[in-house]
One Martini backbone bead per residue (centre of mass of N, CA, C, O) as a GRO file, in nm:
protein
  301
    1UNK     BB    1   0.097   0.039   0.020
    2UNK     BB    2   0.121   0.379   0.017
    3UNK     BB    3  -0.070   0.344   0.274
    4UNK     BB    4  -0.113   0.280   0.639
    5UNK     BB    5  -0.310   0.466   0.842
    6UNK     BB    6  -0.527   0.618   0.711
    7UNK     BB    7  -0.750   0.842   0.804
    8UNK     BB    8  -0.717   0.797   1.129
    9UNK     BB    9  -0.448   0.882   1.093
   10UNK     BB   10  -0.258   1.115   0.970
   11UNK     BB   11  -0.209   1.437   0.907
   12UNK     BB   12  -0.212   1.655   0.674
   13UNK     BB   13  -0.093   1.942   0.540
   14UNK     BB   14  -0.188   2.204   0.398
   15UNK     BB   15  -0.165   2.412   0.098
   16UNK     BB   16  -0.063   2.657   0.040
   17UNK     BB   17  -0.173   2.624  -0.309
   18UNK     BB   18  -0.444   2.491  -0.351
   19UNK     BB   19  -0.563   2.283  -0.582
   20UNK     BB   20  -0.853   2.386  -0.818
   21UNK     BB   21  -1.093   2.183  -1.027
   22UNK     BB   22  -1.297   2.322  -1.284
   23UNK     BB   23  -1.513   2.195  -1.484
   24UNK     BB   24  -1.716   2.098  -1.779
   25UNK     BB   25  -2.044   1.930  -1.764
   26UNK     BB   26  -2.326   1.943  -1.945
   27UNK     BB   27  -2.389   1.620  -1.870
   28UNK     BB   28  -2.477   1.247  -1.812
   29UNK     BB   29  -2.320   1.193  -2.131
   30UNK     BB   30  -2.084   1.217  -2.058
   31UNK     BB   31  -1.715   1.180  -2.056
   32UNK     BB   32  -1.649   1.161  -1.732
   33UNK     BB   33  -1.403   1.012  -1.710
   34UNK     BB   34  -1.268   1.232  -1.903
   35UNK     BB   35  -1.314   1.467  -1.629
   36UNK     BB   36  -1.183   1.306  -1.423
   37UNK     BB   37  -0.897   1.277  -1.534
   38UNK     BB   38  -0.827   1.574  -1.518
   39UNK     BB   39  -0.894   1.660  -1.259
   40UNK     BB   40  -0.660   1.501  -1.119
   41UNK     BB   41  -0.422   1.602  -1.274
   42UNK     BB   42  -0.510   1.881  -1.203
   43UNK     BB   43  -0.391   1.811  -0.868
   44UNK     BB   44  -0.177   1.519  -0.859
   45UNK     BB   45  -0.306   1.250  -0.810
   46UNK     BB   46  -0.207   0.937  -0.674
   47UNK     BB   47  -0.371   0.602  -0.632
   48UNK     BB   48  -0.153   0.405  -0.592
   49UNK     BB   49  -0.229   0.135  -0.364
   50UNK     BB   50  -0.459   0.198  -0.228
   51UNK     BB   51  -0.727   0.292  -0.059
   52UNK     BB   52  -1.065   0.391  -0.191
   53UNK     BB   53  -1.303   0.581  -0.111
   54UNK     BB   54  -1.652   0.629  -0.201
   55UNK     BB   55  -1.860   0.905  -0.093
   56UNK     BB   56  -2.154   0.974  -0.171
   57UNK     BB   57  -2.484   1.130  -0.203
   58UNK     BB   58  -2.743   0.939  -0.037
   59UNK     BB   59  -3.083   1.010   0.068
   60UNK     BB   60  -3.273   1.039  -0.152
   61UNK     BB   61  -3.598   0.975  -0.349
   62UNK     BB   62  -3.683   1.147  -0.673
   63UNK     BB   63  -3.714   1.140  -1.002
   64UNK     BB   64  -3.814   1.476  -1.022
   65UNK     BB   65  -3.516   1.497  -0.874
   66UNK     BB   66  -3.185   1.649  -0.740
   67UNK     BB   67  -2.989   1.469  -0.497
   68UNK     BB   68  -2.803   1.296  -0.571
   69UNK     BB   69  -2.559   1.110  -0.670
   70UNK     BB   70  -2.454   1.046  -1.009
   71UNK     BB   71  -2.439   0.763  -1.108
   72UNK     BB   72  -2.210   0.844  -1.328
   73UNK     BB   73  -2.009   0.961  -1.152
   74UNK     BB   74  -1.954   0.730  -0.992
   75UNK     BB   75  -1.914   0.514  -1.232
   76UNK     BB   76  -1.665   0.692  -1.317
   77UNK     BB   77  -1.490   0.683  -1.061
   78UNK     BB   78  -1.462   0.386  -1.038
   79UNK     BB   79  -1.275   0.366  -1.297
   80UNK     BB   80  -1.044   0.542  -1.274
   81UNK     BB   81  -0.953   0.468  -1.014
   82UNK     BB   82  -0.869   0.139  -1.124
   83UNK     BB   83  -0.693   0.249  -1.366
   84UNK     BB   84  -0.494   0.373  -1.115
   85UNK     BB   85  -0.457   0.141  -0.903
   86UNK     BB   86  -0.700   0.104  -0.682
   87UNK     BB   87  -0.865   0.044  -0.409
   88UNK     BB   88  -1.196  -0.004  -0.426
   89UNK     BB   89  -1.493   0.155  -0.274
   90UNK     BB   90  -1.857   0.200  -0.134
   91UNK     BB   91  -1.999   0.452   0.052
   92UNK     BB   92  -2.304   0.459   0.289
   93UNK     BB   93  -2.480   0.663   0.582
   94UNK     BB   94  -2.808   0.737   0.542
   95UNK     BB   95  -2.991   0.962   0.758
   96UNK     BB   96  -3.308   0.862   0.696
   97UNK     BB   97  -3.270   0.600   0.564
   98UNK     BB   98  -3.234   0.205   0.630
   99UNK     BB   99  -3.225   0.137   0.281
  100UNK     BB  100  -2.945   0.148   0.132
  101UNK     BB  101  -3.001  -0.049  -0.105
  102UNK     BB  102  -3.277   0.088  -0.201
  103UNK     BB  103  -3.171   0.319  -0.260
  104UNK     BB  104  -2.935   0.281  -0.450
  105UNK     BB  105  -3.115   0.155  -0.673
  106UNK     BB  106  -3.293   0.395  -0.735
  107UNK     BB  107  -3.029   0.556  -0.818
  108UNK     BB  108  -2.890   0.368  -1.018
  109UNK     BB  109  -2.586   0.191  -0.914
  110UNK     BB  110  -2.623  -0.125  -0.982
  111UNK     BB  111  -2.657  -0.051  -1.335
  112UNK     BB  112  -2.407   0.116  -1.367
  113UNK     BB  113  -2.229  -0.070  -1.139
  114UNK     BB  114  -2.014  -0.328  -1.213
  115UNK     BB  115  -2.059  -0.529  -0.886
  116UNK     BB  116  -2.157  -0.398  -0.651
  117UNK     BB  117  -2.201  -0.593  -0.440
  118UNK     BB  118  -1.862  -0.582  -0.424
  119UNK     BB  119  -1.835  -0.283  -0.297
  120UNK     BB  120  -2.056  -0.219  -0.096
  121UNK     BB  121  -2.107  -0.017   0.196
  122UNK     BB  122  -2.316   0.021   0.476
  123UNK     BB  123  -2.211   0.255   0.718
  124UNK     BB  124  -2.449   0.210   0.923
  125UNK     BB  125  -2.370  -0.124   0.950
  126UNK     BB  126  -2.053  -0.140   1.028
  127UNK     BB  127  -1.808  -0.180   1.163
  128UNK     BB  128  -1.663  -0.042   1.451
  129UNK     BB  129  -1.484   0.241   1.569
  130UNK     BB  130  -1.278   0.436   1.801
  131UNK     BB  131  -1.257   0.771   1.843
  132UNK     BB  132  -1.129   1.097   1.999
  133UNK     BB  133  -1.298   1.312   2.028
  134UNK     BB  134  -1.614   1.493   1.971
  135UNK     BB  135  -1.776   1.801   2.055
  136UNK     BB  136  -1.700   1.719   2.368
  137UNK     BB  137  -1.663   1.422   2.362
  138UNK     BB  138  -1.474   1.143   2.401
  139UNK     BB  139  -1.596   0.969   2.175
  140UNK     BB  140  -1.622   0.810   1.849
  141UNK     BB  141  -1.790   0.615   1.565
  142UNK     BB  142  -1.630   0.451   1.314
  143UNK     BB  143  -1.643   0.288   1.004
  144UNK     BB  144  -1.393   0.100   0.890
  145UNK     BB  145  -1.371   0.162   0.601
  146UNK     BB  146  -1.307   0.459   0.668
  147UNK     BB  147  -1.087   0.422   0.809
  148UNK     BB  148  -0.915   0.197   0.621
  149UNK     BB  149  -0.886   0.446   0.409
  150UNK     BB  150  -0.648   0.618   0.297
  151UNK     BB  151  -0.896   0.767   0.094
  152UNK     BB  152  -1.131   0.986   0.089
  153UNK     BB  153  -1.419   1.047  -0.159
  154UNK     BB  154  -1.586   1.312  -0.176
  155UNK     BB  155  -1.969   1.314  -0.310
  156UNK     BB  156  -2.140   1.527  -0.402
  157UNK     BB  157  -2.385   1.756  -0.409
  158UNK     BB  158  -2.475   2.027  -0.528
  159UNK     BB  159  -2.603   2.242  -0.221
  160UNK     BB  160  -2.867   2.366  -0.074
  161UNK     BB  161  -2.894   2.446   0.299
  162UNK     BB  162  -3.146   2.494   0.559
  163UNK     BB  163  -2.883   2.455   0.827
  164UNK     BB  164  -2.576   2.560   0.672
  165UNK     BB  165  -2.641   2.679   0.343
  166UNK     BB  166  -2.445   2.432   0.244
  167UNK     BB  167  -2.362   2.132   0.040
  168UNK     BB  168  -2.078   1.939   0.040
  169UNK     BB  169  -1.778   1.786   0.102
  170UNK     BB  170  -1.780   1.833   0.423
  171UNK     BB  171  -2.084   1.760   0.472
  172UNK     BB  172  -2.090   1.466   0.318
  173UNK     BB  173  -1.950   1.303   0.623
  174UNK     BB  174  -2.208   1.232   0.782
  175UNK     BB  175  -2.193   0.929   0.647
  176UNK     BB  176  -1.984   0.822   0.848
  177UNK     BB  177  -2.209   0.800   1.034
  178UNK     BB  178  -2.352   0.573   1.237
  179UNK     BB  179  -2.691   0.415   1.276
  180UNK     BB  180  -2.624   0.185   1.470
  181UNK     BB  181  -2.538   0.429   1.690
  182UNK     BB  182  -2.684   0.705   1.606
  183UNK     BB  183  -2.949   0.686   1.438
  184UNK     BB  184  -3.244   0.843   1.294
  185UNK     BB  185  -3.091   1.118   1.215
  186UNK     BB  186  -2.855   1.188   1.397
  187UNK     BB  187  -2.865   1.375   1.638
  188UNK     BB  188  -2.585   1.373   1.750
  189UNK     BB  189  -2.521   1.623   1.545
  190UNK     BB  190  -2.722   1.827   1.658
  191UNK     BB  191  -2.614   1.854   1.913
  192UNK     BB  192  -2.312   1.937   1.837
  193UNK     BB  193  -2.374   2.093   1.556
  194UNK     BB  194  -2.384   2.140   1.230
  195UNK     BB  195  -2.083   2.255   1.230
  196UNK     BB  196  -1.927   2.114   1.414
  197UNK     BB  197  -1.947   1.868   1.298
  198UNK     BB  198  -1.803   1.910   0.995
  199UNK     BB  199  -1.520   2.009   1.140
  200UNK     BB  200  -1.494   1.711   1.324
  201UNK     BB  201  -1.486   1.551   1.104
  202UNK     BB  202  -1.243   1.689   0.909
  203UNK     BB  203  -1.030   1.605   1.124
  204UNK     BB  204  -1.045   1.292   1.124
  205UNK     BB  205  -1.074   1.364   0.802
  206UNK     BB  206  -0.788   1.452   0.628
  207UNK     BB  207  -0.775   1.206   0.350
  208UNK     BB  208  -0.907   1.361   0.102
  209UNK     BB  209  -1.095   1.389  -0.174
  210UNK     BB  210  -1.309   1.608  -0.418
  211UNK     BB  211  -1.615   1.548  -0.580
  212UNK     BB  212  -1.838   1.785  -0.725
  213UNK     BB  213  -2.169   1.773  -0.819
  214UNK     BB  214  -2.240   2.023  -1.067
  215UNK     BB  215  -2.425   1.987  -1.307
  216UNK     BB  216  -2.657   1.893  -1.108
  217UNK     BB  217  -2.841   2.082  -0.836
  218UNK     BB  218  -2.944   2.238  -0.574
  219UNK     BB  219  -3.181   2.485  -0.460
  220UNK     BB  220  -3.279   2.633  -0.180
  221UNK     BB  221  -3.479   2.372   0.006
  222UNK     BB  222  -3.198   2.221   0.098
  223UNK     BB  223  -3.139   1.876   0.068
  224UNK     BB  224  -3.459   1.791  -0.098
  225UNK     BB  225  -3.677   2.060  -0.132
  226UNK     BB  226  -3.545   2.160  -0.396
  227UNK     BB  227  -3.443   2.300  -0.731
  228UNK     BB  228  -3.290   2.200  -0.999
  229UNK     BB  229  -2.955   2.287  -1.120
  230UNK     BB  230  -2.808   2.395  -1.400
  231UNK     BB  231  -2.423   2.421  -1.430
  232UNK     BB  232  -2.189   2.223  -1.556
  233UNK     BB  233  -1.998   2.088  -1.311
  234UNK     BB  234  -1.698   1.975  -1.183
  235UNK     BB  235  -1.538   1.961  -0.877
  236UNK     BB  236  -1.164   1.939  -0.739
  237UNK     BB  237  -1.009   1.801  -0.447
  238UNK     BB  238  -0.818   1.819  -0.152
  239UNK     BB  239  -0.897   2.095  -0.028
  240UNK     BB  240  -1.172   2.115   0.098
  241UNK     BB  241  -1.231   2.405   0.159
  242UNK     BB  242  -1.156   2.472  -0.133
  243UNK     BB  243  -1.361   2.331  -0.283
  244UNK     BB  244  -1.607   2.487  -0.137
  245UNK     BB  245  -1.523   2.819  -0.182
  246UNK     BB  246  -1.530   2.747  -0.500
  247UNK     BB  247  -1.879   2.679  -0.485
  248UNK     BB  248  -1.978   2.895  -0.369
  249UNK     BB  249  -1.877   3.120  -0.633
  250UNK     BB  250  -2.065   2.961  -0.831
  251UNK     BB  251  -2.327   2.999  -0.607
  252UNK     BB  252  -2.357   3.283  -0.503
  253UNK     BB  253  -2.138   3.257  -0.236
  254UNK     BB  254  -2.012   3.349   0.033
  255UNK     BB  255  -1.745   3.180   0.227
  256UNK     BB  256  -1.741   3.400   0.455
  257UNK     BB  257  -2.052   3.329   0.514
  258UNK     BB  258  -1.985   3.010   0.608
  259UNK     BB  259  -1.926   2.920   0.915
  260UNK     BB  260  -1.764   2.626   0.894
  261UNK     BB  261  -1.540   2.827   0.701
  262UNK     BB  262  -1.419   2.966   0.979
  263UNK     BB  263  -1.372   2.774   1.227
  264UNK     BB  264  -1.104   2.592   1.080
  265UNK     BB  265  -0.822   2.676   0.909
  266UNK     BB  266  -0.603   2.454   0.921
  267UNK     BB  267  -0.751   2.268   0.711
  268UNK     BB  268  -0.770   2.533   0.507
  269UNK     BB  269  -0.843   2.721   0.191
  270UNK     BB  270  -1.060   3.051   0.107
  271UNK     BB  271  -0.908   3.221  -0.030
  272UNK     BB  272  -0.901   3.344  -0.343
  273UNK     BB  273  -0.569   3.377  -0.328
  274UNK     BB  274  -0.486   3.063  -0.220
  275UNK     BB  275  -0.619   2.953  -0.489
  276UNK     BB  276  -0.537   2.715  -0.720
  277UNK     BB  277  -0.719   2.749  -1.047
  278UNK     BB  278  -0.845   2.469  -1.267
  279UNK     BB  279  -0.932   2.588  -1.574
  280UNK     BB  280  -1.161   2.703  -1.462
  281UNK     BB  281  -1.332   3.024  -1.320
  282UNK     BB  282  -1.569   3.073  -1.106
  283UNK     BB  283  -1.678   3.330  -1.246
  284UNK     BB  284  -1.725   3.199  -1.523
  285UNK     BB  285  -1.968   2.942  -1.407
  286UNK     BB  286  -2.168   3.147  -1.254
  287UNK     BB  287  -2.438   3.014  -1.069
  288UNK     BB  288  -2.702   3.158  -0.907
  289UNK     BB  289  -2.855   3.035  -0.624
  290UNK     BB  290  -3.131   2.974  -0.447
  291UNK     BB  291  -3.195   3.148  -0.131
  292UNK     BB  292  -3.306   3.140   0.143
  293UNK     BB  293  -3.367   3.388   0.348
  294UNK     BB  294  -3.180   3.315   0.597
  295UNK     BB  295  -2.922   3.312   0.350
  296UNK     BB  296  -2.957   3.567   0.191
  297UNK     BB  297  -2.662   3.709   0.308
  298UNK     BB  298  -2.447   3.513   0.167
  299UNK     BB  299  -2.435   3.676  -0.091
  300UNK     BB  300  -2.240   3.752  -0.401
  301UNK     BB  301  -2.123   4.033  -0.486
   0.00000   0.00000   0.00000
C-alpha cells in the first residue's frame, strides 16, 4: 500500500496554493471518465496501491428531482480510480432512510455500476471503531470500512442547505456517522451542532478529495425539497475547505460568510488569493443559485 494509516491516522497539512480543478461538464451524458481524469491530474492525486473509498451522497430518492450524487459521475469515478491503480470501495450511510441499499437501488447505483454487489458497503451498518473527542464528547465511533481507507473521497451534490446554508464536500463526511450507533436521522450531530459537527468530521478525516457533482445541483429549499439547478460542472481537489468555497463562489454564496467555514482555518484555505484555479474560473461558470431567506445575506456581492 502507498500509505498505511488510513484516513484515521496522521493528517496531512493543508497546501500552501492548494489546487482546484473546475471542469465543465455539461450532462451526465458526456464522457465523465475523461473530465474526472483531467481533474485528479490537474490536483496531482495519484491513487496507485491506495485503498480508496468513494463516498457519494445519497439521502433520499425522487425520481422528479435532483438530490443524489449521479449515477454516471460515481460510476465514472469507480473506473478511473481502478484504472490508476487504487483499490476502490464505496460507502454510504444514509441519514433519514435505513434501507440503503433499496435506495442505492432507486438512485441508479446497481445498474450504473458493474459488480455494485462486491464494491458497497452500508456505513450505517458496518462494524465500528472508536476514536477519541468530537465536539465535546470523549469519543465517537466510525465504520471500519472509512477508517481503513487510505483516502475518502468524497462526492456530493452541490446542494444549497436549509440549516448550513450549503451541502458539499465537507458536509457530505456525516454519511460517515454510522446510524446503528447513532440512530436515524443521526440527532448526535444535530446535538453537538451542525458546523461544529461538519468540522469535527473533517478534523478526524483528513486524508480527502473531492468530486463535486455540480452537472445539475439544487438550489432553494435543500438538501432535498428544493428544485434542480443546472450548472454544468464538476469541481475537484485535496483541499476541502478549498473545494468547498471554490463552490460556494459557482453558486453565488460568498464562502466567508458560511459558518463552518470560518470555524477552523487550519484545516485548509477559502481565500480565492491562496487557491491555485485550474481549468475553468469560479468566476467564469458562476451560477447563481437561489437561497432561503434565512441565508439571504450569504450572497457574494
Amino acid at each position: 500500500m502507498a500509505a498505511t494509516a488510513g484516513c484515521g491516522g496522521a493528517a496531512k497539512s493543508p497546501a500552501v496554493n492548494p489546487a482546484v480543478a473546475v471542469l465543465k461538464a455539461e450532462s451526465y451524458g458526456g464522457d465523465l471518465s475523461d473530465v474526472i481524469r483531467r481533474g485528479i491530474d490537474l490536483c496531482g492525486l495519484d491513487v496507485r496501491g491506495q485503498r480508496v473509498l468513494l463516498k457519494p451522497n445519497l439521502v433520499e430518492f425522487d425520481s422528479t428531482t435532483s438530490i443524489n450524487t449521479h449515477a454516471a459521475v460515481l460510476a465514472a469515478a469507480v473506473d478511473v480510480f481502478r484504472a490508476r491503480g487504487a483499490d476502490v470501495r464505496v460507502g454510504e450511510g444514509p441519514g433519514h432512510r435505513r434501507d440503503t441499499i433499496y435506495l442505492a437501488d432507486e438512485a441508479g447505483y446497481r445498474e450504473a455500476i458493474p459488480g455494485w454487489e462486491g464494491l458497497f458497503t452500508d456505513l450505517n451498518r458496518d462494524d465500528v471503531a472508536a476514536r477519541p473527542r468530537f465536539g465535546g464528547h470523549k469519543e465517537i465511533y466510525f465504520p471500519k470500512t472509512a477508517l481503513d481507507a487510505d483516502l475518502v473521497v468524497s462526492m456530493p451534490k452541490m446542494k444549497a442547505h436549509h440549516w448550513a446554508g450549503a451541502t458539499l464536500s465537507m458536509k457530505n463526511l456525516f454519511g460517515l456517522v454510522p446510524g446503528a450507533v447513532y440512530g436515524w436521522p443521526k440527532n448526535f450531530l444535530h446535538y453537538v451542532g451542525i458546523d461544529r459537527s461538519i468540522v469535527e468530521l473533517n478534523r478526524h478525516f483528513r486524508n480527502t478529495f473531492a468530486i463535486v457533482d455540480g452537472i445539475v445541483g439544487m438550489e432553494g429549499n435543500g438538501p432535498i425539497q428544493g428544485t434542480p439547478k443546472q450548472c454544468g460542472v464538476l469541481v475537484m481537489g485535496r483541499d476541502v475547505m478549498a473545494v468547498d468555497a471554490t463552490c460556494c463562489r459557482i453558486m453565488g454564496i460568498d464562502p466567508a460568510k458560511l459558518e463552518y467555514l470560518t470555524m477552523a482555518p487550519e484545516l485548509g484555505h477559502i481565500d480565492a488569493m491562496r487557491i491555485e484555479q485550474r481549468a475553468e474560473s469560479p468566476a467564469a461558470v458562476r451560477t447563481d443559485f437561489a437561497l432561503t431567506d434565512r441565508f439571504s445575506h450569504l450572497r457574494l456581492s
